[in-house]
C-alpha positions in Angstrom: 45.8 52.1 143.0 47.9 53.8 140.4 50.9 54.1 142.6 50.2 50.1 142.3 50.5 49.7 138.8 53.6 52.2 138.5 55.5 50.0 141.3 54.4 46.7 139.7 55.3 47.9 135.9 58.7 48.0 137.8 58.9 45.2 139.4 58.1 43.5 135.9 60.4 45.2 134.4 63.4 44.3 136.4 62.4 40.5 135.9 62.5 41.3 132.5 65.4 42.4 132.5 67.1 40.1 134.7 65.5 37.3 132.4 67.1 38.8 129.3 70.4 38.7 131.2 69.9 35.0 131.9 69.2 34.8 128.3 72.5 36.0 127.0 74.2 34.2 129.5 72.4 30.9 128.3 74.1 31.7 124.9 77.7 32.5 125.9 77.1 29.2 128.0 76.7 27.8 124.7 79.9 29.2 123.0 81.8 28.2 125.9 80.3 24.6 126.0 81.1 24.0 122.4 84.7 25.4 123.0 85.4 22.9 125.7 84.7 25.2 128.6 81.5 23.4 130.5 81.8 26.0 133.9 79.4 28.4 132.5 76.3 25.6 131.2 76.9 23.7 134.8 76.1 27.5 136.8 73.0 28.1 134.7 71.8 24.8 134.8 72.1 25.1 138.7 70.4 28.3 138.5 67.5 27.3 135.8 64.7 25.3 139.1 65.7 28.0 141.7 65.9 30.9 139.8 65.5 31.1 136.0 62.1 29.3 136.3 60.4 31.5 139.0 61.5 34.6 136.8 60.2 33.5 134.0 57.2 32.4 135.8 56.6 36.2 137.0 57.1 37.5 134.2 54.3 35.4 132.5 52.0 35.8 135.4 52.3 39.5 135.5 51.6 40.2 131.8 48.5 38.3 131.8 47.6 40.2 135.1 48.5 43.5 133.9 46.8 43.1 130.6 43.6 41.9 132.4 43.8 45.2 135.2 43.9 47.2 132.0 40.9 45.7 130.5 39.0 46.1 133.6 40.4 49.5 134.0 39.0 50.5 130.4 35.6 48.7 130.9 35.1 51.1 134.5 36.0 54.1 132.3 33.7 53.8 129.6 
């Protein structure tokens, strides 16, 4: 069950990550826009149902998960 945990903790923490990265490019879409660039905002926005969503979605999901296997996990040990 542990191997489990270790291979989910890393699953979540690539989604993390990649949500971060969507994050900062959210904000340079932002810098662009107001320059007068509008490539960048139109790519993210056809990214944000397919694939910004679901990630963010995941990571939510698996922190309430993994905060309620840890409970559980403390409960069985005491």
């Amino acid at each position: 069950m542990s191997k489990f945990y270790f291979w989910l903790n890393k699953f979540l923490l690539l989604d993390v990550l990649l949500v971060f990265l969507f994050f900062i490019w959210f904000l340079v879409a932002i810098v662009a826009q107001s320059s007068g660039l509008a490539l960048p905002m139109n790519i993210w926005q056809q990214l944000w149902m397919p694939v910004i969503q679901p990630a963010l979605g995941i990571v939510m999901l698996g922190t309430i998960t993994s905060g309620v296997a840890k409970r559980f996990m403390n409960n069985r040990k005491a």
